[in-house]
Structures are given as structure tokens and as C-alpha cells.
C-alpha positions as CSV (number, residue, x, y, z in Angstrom):
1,X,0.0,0.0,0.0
2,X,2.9,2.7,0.6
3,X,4.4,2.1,-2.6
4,X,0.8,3.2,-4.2
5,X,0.6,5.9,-2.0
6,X,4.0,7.4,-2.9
7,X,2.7,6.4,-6.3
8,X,-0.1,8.5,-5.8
9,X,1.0,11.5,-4.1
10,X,4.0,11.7,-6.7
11,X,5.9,15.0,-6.1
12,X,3.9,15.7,-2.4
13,X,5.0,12.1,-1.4
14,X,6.6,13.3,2.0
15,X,6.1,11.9,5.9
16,X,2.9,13.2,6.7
17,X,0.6,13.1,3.3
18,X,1.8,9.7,3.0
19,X,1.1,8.9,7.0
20,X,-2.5,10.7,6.3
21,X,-3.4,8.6,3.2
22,X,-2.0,5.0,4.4
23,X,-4.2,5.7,7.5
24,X,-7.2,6.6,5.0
25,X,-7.1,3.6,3.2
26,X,-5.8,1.3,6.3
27,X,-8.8,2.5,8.4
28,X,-6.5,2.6,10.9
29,X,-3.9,4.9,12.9
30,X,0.1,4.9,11.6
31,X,2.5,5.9,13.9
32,X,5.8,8.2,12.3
33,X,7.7,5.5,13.6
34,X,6.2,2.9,11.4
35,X,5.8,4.7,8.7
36,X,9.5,5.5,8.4
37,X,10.6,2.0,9.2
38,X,8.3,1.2,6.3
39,X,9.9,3.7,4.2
40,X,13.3,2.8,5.3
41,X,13.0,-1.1,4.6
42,X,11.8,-0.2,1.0
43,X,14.9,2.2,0.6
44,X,17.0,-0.5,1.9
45,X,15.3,-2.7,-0.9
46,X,15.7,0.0,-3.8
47,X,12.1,0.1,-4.0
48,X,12.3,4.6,-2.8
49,X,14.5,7.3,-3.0
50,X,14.4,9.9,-0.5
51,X,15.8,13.3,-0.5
52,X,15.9,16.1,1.7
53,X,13.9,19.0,0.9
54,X,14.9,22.6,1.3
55,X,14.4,24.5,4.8
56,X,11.2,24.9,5.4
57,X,10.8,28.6,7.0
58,X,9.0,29.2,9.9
59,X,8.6,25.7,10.5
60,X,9.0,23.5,13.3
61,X,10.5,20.7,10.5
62,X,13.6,21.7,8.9
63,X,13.0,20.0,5.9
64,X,11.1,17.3,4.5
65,X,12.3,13.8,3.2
66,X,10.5,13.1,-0.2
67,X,10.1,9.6,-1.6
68,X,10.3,8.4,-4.9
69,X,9.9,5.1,-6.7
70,X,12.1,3.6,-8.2
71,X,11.8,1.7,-11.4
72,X,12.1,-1.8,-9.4
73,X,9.1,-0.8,-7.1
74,X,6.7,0.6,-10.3
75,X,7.5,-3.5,-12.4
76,X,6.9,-4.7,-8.7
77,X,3.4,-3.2,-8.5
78,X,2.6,-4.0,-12.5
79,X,4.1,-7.7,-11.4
80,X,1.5,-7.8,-8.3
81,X,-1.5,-5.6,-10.5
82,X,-1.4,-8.6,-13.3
83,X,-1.0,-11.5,-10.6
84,X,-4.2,-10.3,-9.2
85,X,-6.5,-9.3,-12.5
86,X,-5.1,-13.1,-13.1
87,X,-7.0,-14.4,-9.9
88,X,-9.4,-12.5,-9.9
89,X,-10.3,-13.6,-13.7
90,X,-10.0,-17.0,-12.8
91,X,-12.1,-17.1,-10.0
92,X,-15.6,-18.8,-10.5
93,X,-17.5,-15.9,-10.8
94,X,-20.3,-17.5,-7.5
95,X,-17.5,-18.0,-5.2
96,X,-17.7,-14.7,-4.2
97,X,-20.7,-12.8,-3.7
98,X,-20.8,-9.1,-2.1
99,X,-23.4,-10.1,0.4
100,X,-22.6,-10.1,3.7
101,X,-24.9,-12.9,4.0
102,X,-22.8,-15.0,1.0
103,X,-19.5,-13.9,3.0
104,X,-20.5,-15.8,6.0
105,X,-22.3,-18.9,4.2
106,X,-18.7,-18.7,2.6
107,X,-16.7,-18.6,6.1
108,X,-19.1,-21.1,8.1
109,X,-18.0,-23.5,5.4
């Protein structure tokens, strides 16, 4: 999900839009701390590149670190993108139903 969002967010992609939208779409609370140890293990991985912006005046944040991807990550998310159209086109189209009622017939089973 971070490598879409920095995907998404393309020149803004910095700490805190990223932090906003992963918790958006996570429906859940992200932590700087996790974020950037996301960030950092995908840097680590040549998925990003990060960069220090310029000072940032009157700011209590020096500068912000922008993320990029890198050409690895964007064939890493075509790879996953056609792996999953592949599933989901080979799955019988009444094993999944979106009825909550279906779902748990589904689960139960």
C-alpha cells in the first residue's frame, strides 16, 4: 500500500501526506515511527529514494524527506497488478458474492 501511495502522491509524497493517506485507506492509525521504518526497509530494498527538501521557513521541521519510486518498485506493482487481474479472472464468478450474507455462508464453510 505505501508504494501506491507514494505512487499516488507523486511530487507531495513526504512523511505526513503519506502517514494521512495509508491511515485513509488502512482505516487505521500509523505511527511516524512505522511509517519510516516502512519507508526505510523499501529504501533499503531500492524500492524509494528519499531526498531532503529545502528548509522549510518558519517551520518547526527543517525539511522534508521526499520519496520516490524507483523503477524496481513501479515493475513490482505491474508484477502484483497482473497476478491479481489473473485471480481475480480465474475465479468462478459464485465463489464470491458481495453479500454479507454469502460472505458468512462462505466462512461457516
Amino acid at each position: 500500500m505505501v508504494l501506491l501511495v507514494v505512487l499516488h502522491l507523486s511530487e507531495h509524497a513526504y512523511g505526513v501526506p503519506i502517514g494521512l493517506d495509508v491511515e485513509r485507506r488502512a482505516g487505521r492509525r500509523v505511527t511516524a515511527l512505522e511509517l519510516y521504518a516502512t519507508l526505510d526497509r523499501l529504501e533499503a530494498k531500492g524500492f524509494v529514494h528519499s531526498w531532503y527538501g529545502d528548509a522549510i521557513p518558519r517551520s518547526s521541521v527543517s525539511t522534508r524527506r521526499y520519496f520516490k519510486l524507483q523503477p524496481k518498485a513501479v515493475k513490482a506493482l505491474a508484477e502484483s497488478k497482473s497476478e491479481l487481474d489473473s485471480m481475480w479472472r480465474m475465479s468462478p464468478k459464485t465463489a464470491i458474492s458481495y453479500r454479507p450474507s454469502a460472505i458468512s455462508e462462505f466462512e461457516s464453510s
